[in-house]
FILUMDO-778122 format. One record per atom (N, C-alpha, C): x, y, z; residue number from 1; atom name. Coordinates in steps of 0.02 Angstrom, whole numbers, plus 50000, padded with zeros to 5 digits. Last residue first. Example, Ala and Ser with C-alpha at 12.3 -4.5 7.8 and 13.67 -1.06 7.14 Angstrom:
% residues 2
((50642, 49888, 50354), 2, N)
((50684, 49947, 50357), 2, CA)
((50645, 50002, 50394), 2, C)
((50660, 49716, 50390), 1, N)
((50615, 49775, 50390), 1, CA)
((50660, 49835, 50390), 1, C)
***
This chain:
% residues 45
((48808, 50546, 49623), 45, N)
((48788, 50561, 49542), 45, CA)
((48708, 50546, 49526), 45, C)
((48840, 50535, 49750), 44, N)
((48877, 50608, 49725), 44, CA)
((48829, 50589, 49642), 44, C)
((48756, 50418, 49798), 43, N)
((48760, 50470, 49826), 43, CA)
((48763, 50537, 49796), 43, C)
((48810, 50307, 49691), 42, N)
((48747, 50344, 49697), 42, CA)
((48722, 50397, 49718), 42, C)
((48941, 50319, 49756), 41, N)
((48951, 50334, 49677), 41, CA)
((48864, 50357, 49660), 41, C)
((48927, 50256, 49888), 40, N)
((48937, 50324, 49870), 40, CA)
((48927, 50348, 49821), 40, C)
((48867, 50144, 49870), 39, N)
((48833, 50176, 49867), 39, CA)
((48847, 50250, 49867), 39, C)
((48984, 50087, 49812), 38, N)
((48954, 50094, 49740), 38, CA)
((48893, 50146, 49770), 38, C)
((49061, 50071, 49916), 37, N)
((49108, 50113, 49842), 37, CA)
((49015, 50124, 49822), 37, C)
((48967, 49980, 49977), 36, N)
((48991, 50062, 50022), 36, CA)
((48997, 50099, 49960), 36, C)
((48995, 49874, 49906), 35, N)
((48940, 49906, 49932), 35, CA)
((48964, 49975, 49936), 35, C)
((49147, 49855, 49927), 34, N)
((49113, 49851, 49847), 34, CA)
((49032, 49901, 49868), 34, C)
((49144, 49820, 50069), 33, N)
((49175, 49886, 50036), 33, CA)
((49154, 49902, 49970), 33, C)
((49061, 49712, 50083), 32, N)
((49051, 49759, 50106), 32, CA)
((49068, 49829, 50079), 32, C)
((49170, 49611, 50014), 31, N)
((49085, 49633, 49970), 31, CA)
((49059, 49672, 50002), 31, C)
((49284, 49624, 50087), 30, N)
((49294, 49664, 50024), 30, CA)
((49197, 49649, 49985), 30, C)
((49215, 49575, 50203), 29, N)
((49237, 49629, 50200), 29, CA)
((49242, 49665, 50134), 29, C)
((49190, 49455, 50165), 28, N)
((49135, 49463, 50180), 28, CA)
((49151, 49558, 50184), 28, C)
((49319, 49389, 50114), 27, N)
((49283, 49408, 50071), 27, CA)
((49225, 49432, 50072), 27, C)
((49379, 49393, 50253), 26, N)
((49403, 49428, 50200), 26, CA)
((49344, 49452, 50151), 26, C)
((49294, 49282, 50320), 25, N)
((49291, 49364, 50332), 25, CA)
((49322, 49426, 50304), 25, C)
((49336, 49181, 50255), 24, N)
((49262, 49207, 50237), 24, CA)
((49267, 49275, 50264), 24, C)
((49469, 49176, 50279), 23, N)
((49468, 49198, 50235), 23, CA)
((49393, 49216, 50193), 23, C)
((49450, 49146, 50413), 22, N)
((49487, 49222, 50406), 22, CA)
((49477, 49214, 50333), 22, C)
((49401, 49033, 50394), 21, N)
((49356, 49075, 50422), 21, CA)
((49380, 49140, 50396), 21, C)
((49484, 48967, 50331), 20, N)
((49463, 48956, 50302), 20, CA)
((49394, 48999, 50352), 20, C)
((49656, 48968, 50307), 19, N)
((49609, 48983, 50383), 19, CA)
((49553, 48986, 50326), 19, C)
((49782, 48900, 50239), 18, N)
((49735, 48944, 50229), 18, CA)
((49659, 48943, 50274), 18, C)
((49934, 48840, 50193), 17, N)
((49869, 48839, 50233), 17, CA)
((49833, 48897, 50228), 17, C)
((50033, 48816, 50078), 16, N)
((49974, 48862, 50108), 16, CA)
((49952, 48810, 50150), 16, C)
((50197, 48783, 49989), 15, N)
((50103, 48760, 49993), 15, CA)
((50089, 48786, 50054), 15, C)
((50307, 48765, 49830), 14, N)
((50248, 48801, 49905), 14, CA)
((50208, 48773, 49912), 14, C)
((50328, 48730, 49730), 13, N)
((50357, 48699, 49770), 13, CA)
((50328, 48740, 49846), 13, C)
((50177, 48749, 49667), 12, N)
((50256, 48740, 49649), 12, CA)
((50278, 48704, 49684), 12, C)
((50070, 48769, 49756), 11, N)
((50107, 48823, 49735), 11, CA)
((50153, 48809, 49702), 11, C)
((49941, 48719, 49839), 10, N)
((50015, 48682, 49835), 10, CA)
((50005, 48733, 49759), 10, C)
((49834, 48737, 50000), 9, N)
((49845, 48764, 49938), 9, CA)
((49907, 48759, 49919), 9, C)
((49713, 48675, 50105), 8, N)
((49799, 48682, 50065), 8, CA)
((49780, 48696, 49993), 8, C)
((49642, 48778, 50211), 7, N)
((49623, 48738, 50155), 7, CA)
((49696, 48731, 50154), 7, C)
((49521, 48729, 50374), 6, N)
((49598, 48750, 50331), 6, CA)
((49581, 48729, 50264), 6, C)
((49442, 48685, 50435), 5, N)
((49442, 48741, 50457), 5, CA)
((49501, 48784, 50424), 5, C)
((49301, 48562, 50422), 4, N)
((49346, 48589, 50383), 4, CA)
((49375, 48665, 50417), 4, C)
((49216, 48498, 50549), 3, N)
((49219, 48535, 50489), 3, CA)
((49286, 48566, 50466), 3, C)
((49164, 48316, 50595), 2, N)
((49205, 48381, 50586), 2, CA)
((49206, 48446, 50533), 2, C)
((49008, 48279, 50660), 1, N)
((49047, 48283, 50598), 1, CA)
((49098, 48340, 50605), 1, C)
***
């Protein structure tokens, strides 16, 4: 079975592609950094 490796995304008169790995590793990064922020905030208080 193939898997999906793009998304489109239609904008108006735009439209995307969108890597659909690079963009799990986006959001695997910014829930990393959310982590980190909040365990510092435990850290100093």
């Amino acid at each position: 079975m193939n898997e999906k490796k793009e998304r489109l995304v239609i904008d108006g008169n735009a439209f995307y592609e969108i890597d659909i790995e690079c963009e799990k590793k986006k959001k695997r990064q910014q829930q990393e950094e959310k982590v980190r922020k909040n365990n510092q905030k435990r850290q100093r208080g």
